[in-house]
Structures are given as C-alpha cells and as structure tokens.
N, C-alpha and C positions, 0 to 999 in steps of 0.2 A: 062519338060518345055512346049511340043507340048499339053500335058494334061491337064497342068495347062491354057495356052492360049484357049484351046475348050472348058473347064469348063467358061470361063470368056465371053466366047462370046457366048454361051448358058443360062449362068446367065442374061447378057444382052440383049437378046430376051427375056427371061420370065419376066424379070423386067417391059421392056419396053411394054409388056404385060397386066401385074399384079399392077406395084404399080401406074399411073397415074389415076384408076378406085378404088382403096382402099385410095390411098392419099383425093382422090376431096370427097370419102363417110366419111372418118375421119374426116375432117374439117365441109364438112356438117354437122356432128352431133355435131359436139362442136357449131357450129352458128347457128342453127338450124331456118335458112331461116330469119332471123332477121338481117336486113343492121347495126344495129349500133354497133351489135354484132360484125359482119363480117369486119367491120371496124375496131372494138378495138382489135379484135382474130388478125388482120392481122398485127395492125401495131406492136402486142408483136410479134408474129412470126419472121414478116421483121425485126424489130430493134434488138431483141436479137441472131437470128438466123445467122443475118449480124455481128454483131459488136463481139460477142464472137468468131468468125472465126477469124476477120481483126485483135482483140488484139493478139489473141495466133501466128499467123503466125507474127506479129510483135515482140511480144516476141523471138520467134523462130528463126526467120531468122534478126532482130537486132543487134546477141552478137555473135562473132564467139563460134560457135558449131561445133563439130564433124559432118558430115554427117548424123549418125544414129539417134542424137536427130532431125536434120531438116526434116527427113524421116519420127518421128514419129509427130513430130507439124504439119505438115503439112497431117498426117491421122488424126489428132483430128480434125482438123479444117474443113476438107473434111468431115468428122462426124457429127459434131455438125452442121453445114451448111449444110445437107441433105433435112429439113422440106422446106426451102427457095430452092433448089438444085429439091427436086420433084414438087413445084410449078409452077419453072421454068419449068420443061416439062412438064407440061402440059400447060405452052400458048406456047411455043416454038413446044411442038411437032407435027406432022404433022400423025400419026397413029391414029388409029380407037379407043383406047383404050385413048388420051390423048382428043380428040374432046368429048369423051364419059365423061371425067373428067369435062374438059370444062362447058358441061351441067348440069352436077352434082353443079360445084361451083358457078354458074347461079342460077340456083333453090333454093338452100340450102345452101347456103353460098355467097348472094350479097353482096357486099363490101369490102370482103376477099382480092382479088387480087391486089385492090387499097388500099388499107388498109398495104398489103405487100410489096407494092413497095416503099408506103411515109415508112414504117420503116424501108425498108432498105438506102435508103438514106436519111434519117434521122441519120442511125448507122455510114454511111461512114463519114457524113460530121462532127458528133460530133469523132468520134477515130480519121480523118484528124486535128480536132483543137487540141484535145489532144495532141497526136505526136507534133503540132507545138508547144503549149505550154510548154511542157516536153521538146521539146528539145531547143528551143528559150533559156530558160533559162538554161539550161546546158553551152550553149554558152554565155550567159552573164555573167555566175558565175566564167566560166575560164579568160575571157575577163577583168573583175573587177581583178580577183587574177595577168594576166597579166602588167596591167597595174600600180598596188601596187608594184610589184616587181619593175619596171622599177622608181617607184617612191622612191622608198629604194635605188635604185644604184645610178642614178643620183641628187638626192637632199635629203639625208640624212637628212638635219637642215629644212627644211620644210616641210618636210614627221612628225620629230617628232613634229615640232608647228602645223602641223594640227591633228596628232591625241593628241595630249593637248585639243585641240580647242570642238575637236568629243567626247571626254569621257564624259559619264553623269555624272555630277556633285551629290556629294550627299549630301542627305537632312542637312538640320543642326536639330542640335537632340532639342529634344524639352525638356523645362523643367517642372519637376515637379513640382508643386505646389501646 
C-alpha cells in the first residue's frame, strides 16, 4: 500500500511536470494560432468534455448501484473529463511547467481557454435543464396516475362520463360510390 502511495505521488510530480507543457503543445497544434479556431476547438472540448462527465456521474450515482459500479462511473468520468481536467492546470497551476503552458496557449492557441469555459458551462446548464426536464415530468406522470386513482375511488359515475367525454370519437365510414 506504502508502494503504491509513493508510485502515486511520484506519478504526480512527473505529471505536474510533463503534461501542463504537452497539453498547451497539443492544442496548440490543433488551433494552430488561429482565434476562431481556438474558440470553436475550445467550446467542443469544454461542452463535450464537461457534459459527458455530468451525464455518466448522473447516470451513476442516480439509480442505487452497488458501490463498485459508483467506483467505476465515477473513474470514466474522471477519464473522459481529463482534456478539460489538464486545462484546468494549467490556468490554475502556479509551477513553472503550467505558466510555460500558459504561454504556449497564448501563442498557439488564442481563444482556446474562453472557448473552454463558455462550453463548459454551456454543458452544465444544458444536462441541469435536462435532469429538470426528465425529472419534472416523471413527477408529473406519477402525480396525473395519483390523482386518476383518487378519481376511480371517489367518484366512480363521473370518472366514467368523463372518460366517455375524452375517447376519440371515430370517423364515420365513408361510402362508396
């Protein structure tokens, strides 16, 4: 366990190292110093990068699950949320290796970082209306079958003259001629 913890905090020194100076030259080369570029690379990044996290951990942690499926949604989602995850450190980081990044997404990639920020909340606010959507009507569909029930028990002879009232009537048939 002591091995495994030294491997992890030795991974996270070479990371912290290594990917905030490979992240900022990666994107550089996809926007290759072009703002409108930088802008449209960033808002796919942030929106997709954001919003396929927020479903799968909603997924996940939504429906009772066993612990070991929430263990694993919750490493896809830490996964898939990486691209957005090394952007983040590098404006958050404060090492020689992330200011180096910095400059790099300056240069080679203007618009990038605003670009990643409108798509990622862009992604929160459209899975937040989702979620309300989906579940709004969940509760309206139990709420309707609630109150049908309650309409069967207490008024039997008016329950069935209104669904007389509600059936579609059908056509009258047409004649040949």
């Amino acid at each position: 366990m002591l091995a495994i913890a030294g491997f992890l905090i030795l991974a996270g020194f070479l990371g912290s190292a290594f990917i905030p100076r490979w992240w900022a030259h990666a994107i550089g080369g996809q926007v290759n110093g072009s703002i409108a570029a930088g802008i449209m690379i960033g808002l796919f990044y942030g929106f997709v990068f954001t919003g396929l996290p927020l479903l799968i951990l909603w997924f996940t942690f939504g429906h009772r699950r066993p612990l070991k499926h929430w263990l694993i949604g919750l490493l896809i989602a830490v996964v898939i949320a990486l691209p957005n995850l090394f952007t983040l450190g590098i404006i958050l980081g404060s090492g020689g290796a992330a200011h180096a990044g910095e400059r790099t997404l300056d240069v080679d990639a203007p618009g990038f970082r605003g670009g990643a920020l409108a798509g990622a909340i862009i992604a929160v606010v459209t899975v937040v209306l989702l979620a309300y959507v989906l579940t709004s009507g969940r509760h309206r569909s139990r709420r309707l079958d609630e109150l049908e029930r309650k309409l069967n028990e207490q008024h039997p002879a008016e329950k069935a003259q209104l669904d007389a009232m509600l059936e579609p009537v059908a056509p009258a048939p047409q004649e040949q001629g």
